[in-house]
mmJSON file of the N, C-alpha and C atoms, coordinates in Angstrom:
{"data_MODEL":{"atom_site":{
"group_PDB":["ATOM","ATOM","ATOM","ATOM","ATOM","ATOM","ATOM","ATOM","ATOM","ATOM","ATOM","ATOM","ATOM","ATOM","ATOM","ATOM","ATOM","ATOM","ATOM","ATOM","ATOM","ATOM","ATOM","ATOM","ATOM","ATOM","ATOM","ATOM","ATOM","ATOM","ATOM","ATOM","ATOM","ATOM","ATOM","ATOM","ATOM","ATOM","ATOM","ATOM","ATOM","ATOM","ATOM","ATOM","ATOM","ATOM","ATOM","ATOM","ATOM","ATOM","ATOM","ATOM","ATOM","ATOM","ATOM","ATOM","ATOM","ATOM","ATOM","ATOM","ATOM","ATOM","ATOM","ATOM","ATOM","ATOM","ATOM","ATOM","ATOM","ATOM","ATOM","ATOM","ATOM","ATOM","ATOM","ATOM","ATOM","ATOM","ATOM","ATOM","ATOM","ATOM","ATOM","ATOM","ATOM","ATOM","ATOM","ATOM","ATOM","ATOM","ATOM","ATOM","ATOM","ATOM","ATOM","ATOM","ATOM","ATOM","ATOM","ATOM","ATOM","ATOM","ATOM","ATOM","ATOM","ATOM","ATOM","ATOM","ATOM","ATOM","ATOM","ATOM","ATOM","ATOM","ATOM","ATOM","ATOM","ATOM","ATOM","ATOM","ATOM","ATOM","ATOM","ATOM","ATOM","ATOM","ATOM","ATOM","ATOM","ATOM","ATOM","ATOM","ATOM","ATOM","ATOM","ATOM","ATOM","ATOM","ATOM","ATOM","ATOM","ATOM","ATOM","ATOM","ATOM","ATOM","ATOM","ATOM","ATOM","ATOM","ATOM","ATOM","ATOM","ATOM","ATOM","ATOM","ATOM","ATOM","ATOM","ATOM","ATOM","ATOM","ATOM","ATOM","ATOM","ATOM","ATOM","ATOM","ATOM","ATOM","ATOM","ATOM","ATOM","ATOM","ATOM","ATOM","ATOM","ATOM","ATOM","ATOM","ATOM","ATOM","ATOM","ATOM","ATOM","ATOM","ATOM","ATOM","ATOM","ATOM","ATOM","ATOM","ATOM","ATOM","ATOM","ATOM","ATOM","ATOM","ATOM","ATOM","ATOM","ATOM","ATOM","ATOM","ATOM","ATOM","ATOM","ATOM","ATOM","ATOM"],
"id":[1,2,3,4,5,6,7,8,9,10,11,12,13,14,15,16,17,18,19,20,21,22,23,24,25,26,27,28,29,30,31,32,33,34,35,36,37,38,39,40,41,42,43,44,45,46,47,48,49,50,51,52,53,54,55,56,57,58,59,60,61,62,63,64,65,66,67,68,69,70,71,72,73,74,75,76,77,78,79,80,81,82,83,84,85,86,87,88,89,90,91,92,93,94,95,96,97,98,99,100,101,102,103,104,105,106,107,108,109,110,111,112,113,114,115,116,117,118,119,120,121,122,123,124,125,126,127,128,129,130,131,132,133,134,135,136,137,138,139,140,141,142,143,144,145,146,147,148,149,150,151,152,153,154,155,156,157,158,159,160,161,162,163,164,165,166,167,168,169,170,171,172,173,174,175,176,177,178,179,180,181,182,183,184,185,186,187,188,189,190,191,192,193,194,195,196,197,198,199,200,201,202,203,204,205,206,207,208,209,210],
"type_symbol":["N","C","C","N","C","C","N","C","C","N","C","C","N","C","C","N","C","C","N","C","C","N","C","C","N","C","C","N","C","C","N","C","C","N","C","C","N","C","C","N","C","C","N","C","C","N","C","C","N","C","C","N","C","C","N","C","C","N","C","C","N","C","C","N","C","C","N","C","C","N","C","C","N","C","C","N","C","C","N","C","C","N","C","C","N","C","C","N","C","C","N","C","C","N","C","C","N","C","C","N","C","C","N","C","C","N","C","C","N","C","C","N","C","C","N","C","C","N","C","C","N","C","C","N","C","C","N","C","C","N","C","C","N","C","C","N","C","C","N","C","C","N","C","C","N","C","C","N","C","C","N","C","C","N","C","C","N","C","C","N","C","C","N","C","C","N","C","C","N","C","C","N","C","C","N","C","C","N","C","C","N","C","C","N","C","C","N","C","C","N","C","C","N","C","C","N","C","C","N","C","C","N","C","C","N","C","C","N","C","C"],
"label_atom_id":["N","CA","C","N","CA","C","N","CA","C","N","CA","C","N","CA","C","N","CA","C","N","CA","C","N","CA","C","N","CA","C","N","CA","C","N","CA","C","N","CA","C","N","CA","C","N","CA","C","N","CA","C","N","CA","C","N","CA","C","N","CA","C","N","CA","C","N","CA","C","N","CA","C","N","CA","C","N","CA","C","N","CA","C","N","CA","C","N","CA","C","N","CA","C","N","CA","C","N","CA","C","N","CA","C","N","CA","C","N","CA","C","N","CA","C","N","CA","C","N","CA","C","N","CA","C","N","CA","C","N","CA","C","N","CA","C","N","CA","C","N","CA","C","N","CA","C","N","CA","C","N","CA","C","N","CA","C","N","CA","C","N","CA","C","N","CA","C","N","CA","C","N","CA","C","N","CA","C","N","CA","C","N","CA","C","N","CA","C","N","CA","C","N","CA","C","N","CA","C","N","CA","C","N","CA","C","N","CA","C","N","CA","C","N","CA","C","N","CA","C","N","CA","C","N","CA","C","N","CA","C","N","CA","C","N","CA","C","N","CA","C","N","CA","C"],
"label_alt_id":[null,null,null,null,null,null,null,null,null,null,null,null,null,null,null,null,null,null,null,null,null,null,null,null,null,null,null,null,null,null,null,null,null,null,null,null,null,null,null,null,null,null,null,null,null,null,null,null,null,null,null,null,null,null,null,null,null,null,null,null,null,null,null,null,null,null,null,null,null,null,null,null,null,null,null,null,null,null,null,null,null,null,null,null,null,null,null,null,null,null,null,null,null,null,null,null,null,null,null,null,null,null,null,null,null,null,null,null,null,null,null,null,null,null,null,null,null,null,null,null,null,null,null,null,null,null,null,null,null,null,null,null,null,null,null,null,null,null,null,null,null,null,null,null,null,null,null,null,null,null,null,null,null,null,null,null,null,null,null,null,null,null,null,null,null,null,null,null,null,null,null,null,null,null,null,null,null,null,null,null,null,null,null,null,null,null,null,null,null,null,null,null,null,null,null,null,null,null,null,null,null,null,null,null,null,null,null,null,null,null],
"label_comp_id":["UNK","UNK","UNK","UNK","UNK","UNK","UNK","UNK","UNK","UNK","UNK","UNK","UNK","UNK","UNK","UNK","UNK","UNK","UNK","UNK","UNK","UNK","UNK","UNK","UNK","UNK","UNK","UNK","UNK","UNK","UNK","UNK","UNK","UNK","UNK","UNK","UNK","UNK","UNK","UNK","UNK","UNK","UNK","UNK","UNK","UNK","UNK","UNK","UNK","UNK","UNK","UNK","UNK","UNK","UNK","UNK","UNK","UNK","UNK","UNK","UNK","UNK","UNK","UNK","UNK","UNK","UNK","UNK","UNK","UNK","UNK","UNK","UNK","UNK","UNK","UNK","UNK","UNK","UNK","UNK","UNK","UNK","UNK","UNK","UNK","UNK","UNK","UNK","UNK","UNK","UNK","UNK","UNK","UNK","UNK","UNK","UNK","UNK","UNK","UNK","UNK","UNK","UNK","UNK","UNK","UNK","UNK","UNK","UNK","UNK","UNK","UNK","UNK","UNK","UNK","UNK","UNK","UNK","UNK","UNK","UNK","UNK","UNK","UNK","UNK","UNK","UNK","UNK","UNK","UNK","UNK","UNK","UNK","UNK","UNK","UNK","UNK","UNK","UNK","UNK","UNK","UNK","UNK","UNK","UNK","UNK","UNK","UNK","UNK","UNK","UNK","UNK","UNK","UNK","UNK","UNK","UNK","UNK","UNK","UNK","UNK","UNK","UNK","UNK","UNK","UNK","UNK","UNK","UNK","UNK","UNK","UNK","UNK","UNK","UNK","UNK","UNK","UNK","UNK","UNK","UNK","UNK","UNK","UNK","UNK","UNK","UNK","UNK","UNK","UNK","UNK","UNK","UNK","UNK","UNK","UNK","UNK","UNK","UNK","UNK","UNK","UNK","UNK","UNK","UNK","UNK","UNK","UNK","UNK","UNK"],
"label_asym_id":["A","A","A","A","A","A","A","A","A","A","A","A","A","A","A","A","A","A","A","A","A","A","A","A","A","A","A","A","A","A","A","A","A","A","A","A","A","A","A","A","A","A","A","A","A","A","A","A","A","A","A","A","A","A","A","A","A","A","A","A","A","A","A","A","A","A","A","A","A","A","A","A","A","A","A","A","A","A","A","A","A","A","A","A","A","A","A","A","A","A","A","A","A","A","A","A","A","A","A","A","A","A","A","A","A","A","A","A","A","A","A","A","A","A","A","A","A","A","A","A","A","A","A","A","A","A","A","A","A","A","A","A","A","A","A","A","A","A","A","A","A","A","A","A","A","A","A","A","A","A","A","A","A","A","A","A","A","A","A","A","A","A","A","A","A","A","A","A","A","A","A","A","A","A","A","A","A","A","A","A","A","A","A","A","A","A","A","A","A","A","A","A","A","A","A","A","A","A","A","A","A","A","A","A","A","A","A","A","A","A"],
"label_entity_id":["1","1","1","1","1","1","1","1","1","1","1","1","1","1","1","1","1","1","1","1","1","1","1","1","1","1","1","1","1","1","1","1","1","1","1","1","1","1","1","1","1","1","1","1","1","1","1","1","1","1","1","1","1","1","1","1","1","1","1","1","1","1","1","1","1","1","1","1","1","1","1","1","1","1","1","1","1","1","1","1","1","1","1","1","1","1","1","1","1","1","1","1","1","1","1","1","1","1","1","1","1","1","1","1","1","1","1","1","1","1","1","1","1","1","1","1","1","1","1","1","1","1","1","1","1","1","1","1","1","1","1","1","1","1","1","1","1","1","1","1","1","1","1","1","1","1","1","1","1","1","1","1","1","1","1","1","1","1","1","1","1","1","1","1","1","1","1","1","1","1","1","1","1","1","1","1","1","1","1","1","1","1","1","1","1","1","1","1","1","1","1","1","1","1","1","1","1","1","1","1","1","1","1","1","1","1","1","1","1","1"],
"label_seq_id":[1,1,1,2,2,2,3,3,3,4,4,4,5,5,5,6,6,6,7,7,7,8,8,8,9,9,9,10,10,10,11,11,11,12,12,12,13,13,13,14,14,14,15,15,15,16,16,16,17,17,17,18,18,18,19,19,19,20,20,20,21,21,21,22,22,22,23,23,23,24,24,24,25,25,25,26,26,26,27,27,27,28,28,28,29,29,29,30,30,30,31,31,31,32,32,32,33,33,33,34,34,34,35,35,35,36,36,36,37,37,37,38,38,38,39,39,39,40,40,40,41,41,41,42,42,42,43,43,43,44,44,44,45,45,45,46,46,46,47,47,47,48,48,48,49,49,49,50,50,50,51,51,51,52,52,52,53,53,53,54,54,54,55,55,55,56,56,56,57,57,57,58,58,58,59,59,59,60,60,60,61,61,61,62,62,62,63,63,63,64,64,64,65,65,65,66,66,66,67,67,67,68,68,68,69,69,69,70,70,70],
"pdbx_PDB_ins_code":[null,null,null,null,null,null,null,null,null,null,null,null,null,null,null,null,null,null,null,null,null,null,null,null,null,null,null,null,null,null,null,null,null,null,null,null,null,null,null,null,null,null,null,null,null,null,null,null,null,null,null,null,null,null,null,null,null,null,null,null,null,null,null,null,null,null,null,null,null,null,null,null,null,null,null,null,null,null,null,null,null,null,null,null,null,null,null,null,null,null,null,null,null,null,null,null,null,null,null,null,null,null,null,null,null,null,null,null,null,null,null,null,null,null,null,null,null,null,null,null,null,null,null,null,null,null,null,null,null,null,null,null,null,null,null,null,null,null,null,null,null,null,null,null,null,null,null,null,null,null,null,null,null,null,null,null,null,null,null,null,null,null,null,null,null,null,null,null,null,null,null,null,null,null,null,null,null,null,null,null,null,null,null,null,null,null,null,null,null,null,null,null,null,null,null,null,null,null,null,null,null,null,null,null,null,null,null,null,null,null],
"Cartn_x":[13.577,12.862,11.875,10.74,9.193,9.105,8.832,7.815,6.451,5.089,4.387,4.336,5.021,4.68,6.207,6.032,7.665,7.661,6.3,6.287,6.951,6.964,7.62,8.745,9.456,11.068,11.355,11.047,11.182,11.128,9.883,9.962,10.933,11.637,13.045,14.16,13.822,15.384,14.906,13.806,13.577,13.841,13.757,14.193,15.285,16.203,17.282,18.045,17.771,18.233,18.062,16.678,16.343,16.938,16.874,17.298,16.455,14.746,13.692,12.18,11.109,10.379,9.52,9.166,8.909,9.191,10.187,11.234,10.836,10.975,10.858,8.963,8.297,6.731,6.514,7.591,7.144,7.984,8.872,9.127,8.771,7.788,7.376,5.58,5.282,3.998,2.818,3.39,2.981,2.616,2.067,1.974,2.868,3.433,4.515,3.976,2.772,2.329,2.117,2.271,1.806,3.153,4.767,6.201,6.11,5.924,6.16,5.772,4.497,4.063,4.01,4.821,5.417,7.136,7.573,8.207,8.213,6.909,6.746,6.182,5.708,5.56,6.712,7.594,8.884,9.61,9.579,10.4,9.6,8.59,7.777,7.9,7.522,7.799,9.255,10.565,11.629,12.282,11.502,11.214,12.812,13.509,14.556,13.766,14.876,14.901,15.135,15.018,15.807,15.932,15.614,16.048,16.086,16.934,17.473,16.44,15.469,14.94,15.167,15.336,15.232,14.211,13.94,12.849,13.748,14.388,15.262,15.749,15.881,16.291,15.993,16.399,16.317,17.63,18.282,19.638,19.377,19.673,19.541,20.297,19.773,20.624,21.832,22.503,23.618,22.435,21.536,20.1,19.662,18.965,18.454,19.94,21.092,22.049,21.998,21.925,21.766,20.754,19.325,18.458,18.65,18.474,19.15,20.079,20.91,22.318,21.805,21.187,20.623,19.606],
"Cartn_y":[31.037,31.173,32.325,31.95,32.757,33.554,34.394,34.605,35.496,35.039,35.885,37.165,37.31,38.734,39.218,40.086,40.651,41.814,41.967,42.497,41.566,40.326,39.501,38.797,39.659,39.766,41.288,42.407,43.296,42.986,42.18,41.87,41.485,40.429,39.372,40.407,41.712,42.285,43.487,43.958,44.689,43.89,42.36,41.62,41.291,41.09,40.995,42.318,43.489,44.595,45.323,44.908,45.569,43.998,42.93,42.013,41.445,41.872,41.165,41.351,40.454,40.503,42.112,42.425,43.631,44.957,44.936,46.326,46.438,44.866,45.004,45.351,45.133,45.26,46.985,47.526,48.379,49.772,48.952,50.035,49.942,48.43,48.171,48.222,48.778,49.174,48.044,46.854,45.879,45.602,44.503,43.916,42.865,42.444,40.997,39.768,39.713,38.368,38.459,39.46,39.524,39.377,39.557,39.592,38.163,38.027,36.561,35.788,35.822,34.894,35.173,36.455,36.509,35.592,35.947,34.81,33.205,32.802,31.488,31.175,32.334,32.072,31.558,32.9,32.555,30.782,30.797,29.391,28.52,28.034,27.384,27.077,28.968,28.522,27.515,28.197,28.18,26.48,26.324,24.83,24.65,26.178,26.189,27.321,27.143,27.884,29.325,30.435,31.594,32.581,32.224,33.017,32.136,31.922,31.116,32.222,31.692,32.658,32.417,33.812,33.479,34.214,34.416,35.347,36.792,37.022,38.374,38.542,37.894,38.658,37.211,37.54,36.642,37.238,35.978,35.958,34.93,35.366,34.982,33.814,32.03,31.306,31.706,30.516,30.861,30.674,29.864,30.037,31.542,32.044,33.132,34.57,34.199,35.42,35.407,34.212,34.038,34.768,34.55,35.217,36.765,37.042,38.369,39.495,38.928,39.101,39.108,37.96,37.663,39.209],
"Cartn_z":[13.128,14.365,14.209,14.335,14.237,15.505,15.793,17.237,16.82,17.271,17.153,17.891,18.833,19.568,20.248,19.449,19.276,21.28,21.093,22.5,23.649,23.419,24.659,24.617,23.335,23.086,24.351,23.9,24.684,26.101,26.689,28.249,28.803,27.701,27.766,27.949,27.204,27.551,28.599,28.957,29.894,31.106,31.473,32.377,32.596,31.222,31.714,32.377,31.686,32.265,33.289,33.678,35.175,35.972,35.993,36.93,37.835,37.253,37.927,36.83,37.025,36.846,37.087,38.019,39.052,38.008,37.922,37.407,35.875,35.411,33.978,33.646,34.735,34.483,34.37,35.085,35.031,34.456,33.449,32.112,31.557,30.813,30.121,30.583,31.584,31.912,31.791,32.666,32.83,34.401,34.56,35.852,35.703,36.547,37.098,36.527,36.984,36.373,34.71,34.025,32.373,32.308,32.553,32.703,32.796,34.09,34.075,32.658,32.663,31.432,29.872,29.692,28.614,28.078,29.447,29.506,29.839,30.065,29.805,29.011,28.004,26.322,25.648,25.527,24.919,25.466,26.643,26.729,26.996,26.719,25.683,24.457,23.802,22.657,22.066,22.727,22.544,22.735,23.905,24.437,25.795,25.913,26.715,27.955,29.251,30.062,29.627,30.338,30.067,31.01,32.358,33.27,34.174,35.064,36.496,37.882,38.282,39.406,40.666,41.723,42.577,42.869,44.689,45.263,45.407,44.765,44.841,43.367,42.125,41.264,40.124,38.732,37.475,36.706,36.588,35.546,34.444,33.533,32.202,32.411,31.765,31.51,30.36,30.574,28.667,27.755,27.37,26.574,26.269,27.49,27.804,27.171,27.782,27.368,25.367,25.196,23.768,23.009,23.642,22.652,22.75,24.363,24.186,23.294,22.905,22.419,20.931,20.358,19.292,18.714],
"occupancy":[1.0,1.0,1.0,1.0,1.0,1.0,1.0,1.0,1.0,1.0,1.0,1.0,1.0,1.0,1.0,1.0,1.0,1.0,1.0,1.0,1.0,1.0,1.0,1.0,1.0,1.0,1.0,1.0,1.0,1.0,1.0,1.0,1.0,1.0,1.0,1.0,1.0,1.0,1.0,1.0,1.0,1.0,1.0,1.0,1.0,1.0,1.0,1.0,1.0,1.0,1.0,1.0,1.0,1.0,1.0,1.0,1.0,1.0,1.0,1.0,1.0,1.0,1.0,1.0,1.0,1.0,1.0,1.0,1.0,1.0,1.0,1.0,1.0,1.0,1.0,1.0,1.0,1.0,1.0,1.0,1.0,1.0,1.0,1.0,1.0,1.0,1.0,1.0,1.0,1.0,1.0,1.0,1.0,1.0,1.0,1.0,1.0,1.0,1.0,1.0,1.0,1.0,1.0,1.0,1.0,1.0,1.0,1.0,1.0,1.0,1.0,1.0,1.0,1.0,1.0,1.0,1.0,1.0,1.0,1.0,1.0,1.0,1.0,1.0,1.0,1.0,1.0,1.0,1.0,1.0,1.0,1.0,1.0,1.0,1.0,1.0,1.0,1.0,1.0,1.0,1.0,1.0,1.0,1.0,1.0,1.0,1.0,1.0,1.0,1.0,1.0,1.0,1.0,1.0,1.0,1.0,1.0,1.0,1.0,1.0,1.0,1.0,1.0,1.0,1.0,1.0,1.0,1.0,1.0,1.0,1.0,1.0,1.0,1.0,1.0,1.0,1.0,1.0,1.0,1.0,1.0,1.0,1.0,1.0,1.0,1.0,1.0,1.0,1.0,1.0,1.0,1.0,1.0,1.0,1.0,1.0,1.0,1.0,1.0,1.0,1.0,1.0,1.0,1.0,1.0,1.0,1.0,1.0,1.0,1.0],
"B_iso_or_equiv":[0.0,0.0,0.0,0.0,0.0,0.0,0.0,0.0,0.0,0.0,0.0,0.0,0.0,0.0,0.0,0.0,0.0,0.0,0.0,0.0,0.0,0.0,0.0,0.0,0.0,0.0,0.0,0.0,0.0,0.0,0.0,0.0,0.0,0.0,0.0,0.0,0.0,0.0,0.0,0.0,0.0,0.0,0.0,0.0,0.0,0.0,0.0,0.0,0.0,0.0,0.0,0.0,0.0,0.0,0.0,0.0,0.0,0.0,0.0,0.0,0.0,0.0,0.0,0.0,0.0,0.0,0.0,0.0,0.0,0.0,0.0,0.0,0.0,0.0,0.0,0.0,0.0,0.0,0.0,0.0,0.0,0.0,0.0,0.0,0.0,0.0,0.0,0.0,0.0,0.0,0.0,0.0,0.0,0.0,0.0,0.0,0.0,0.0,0.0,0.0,0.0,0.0,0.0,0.0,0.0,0.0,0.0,0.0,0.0,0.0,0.0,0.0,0.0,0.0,0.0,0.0,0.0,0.0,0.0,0.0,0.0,0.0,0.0,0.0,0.0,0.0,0.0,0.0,0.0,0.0,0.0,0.0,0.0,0.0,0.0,0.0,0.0,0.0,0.0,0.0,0.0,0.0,0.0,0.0,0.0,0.0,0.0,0.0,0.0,0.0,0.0,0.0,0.0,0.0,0.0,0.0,0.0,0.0,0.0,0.0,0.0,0.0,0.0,0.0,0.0,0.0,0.0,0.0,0.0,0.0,0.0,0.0,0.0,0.0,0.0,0.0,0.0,0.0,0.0,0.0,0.0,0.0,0.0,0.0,0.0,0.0,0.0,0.0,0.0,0.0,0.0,0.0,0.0,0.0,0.0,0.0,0.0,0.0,0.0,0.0,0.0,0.0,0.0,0.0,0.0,0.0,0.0,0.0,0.0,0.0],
"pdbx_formal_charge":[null,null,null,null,null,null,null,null,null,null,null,null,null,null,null,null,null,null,null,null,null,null,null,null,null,null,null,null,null,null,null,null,null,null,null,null,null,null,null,null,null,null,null,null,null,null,null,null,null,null,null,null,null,null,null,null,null,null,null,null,null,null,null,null,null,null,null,null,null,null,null,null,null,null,null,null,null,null,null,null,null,null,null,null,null,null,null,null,null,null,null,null,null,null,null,null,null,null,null,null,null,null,null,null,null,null,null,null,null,null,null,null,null,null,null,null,null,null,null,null,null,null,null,null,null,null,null,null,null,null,null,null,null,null,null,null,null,null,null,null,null,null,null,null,null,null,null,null,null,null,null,null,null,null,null,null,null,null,null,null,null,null,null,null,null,null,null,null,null,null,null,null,null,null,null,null,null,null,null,null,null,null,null,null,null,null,null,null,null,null,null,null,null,null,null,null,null,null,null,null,null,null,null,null,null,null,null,null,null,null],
"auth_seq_id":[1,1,1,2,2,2,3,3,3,4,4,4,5,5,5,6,6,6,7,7,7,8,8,8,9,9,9,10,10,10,11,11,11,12,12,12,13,13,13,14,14,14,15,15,15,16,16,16,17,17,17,18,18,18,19,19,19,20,20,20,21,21,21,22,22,22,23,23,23,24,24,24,25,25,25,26,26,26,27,27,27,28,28,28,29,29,29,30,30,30,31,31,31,32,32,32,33,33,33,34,34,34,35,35,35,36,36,36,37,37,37,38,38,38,39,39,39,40,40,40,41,41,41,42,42,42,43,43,43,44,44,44,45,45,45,46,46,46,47,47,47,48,48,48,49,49,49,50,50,50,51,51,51,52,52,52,53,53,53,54,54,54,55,55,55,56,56,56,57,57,57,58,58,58,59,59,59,60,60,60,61,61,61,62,62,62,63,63,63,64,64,64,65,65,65,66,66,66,67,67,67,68,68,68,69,69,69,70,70,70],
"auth_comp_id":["UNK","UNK","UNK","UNK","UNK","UNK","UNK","UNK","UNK","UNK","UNK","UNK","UNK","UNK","UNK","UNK","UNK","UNK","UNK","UNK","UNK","UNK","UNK","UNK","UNK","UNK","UNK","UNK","UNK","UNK","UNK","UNK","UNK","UNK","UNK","UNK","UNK","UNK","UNK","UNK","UNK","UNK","UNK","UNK","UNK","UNK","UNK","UNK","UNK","UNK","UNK","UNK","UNK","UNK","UNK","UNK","UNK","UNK","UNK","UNK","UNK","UNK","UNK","UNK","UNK","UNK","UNK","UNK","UNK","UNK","UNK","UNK","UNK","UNK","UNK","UNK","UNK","UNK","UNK","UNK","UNK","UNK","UNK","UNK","UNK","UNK","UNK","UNK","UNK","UNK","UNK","UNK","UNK","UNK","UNK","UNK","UNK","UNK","UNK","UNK","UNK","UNK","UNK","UNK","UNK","UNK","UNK","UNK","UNK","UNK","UNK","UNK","UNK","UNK","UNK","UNK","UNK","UNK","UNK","UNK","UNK","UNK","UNK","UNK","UNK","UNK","UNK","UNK","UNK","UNK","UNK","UNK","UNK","UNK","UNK","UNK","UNK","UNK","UNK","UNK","UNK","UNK","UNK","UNK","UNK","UNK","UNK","UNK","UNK","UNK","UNK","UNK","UNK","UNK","UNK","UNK","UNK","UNK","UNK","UNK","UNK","UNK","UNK","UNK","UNK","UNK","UNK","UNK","UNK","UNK","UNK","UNK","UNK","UNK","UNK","UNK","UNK","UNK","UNK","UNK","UNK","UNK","UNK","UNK","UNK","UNK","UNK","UNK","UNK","UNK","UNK","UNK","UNK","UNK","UNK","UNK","UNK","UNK","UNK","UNK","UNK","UNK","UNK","UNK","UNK","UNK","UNK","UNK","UNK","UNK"],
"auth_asym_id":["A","A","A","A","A","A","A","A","A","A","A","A","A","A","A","A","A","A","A","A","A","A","A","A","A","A","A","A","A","A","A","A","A","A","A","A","A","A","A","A","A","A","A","A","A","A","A","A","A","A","A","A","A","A","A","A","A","A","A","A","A","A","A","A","A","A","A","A","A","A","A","A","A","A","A","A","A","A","A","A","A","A","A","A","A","A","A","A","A","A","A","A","A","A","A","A","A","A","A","A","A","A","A","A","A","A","A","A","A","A","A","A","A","A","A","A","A","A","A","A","A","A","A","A","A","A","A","A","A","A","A","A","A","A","A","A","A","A","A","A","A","A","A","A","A","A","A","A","A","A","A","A","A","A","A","A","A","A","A","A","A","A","A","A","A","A","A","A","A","A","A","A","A","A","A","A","A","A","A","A","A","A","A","A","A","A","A","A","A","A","A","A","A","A","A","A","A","A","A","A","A","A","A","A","A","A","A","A","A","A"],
"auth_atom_id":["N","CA","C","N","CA","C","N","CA","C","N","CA","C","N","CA","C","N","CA","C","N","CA","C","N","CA","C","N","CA","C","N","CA","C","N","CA","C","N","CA","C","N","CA","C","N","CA","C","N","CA","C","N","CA","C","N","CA","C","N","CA","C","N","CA","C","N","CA","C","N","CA","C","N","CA","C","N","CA","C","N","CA","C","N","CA","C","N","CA","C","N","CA","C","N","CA","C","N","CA","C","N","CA","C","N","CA","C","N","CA","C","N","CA","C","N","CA","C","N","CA","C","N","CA","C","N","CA","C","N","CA","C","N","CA","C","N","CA","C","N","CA","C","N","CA","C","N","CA","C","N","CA","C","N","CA","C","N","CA","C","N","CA","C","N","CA","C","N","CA","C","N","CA","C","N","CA","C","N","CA","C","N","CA","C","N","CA","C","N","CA","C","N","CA","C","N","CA","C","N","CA","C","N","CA","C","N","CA","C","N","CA","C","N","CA","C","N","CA","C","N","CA","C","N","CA","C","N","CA","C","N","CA","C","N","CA","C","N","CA","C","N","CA","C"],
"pdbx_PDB_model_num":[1,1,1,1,1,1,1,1,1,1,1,1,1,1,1,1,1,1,1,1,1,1,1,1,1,1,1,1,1,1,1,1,1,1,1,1,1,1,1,1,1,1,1,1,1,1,1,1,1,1,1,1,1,1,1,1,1,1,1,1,1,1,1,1,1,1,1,1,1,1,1,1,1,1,1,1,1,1,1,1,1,1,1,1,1,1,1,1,1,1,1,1,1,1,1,1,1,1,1,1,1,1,1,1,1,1,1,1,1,1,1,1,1,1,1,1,1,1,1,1,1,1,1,1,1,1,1,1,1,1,1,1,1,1,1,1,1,1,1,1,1,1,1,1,1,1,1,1,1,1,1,1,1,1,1,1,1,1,1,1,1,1,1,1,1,1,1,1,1,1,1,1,1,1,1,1,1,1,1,1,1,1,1,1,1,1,1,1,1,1,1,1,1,1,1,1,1,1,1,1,1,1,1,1,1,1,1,1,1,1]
}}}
């Protein structure tokens, strides 16, 4: 498994650890929408889900806990 931009591995675990889009933009000194669509790079690329959203928070699928962990 390739990824070109290892920066939107980091978003993946700054999201899972803060528990939102929002939070993770801004340890990682982003805006929400560049968060967001770093993660709809990755699961794209990946061709799986990886966060379950709501309008209050993002939990990692079992997919998503995987790459993490990985």
């Amino acid at each position: 498994m390739k990824f070109d931009n290892l920066a939107d591995l980091k978003v993946l675990v700054a999201a899972a650890e803060t528990g939102g889009f929002t939070p993770a933009g801004r340890r990682c000194g982003l805006s929400t929408a560049a968060v967001s669509a770093a993660i709809k790079r990755l699961e794209t690329s990946l061709g799986v889900r990886l966060f379950e959203r709501s309008t209050r928070s993002v939990q990692p699928t079992q997919e998503g806990r995987v790459m993490i962990d990985h």
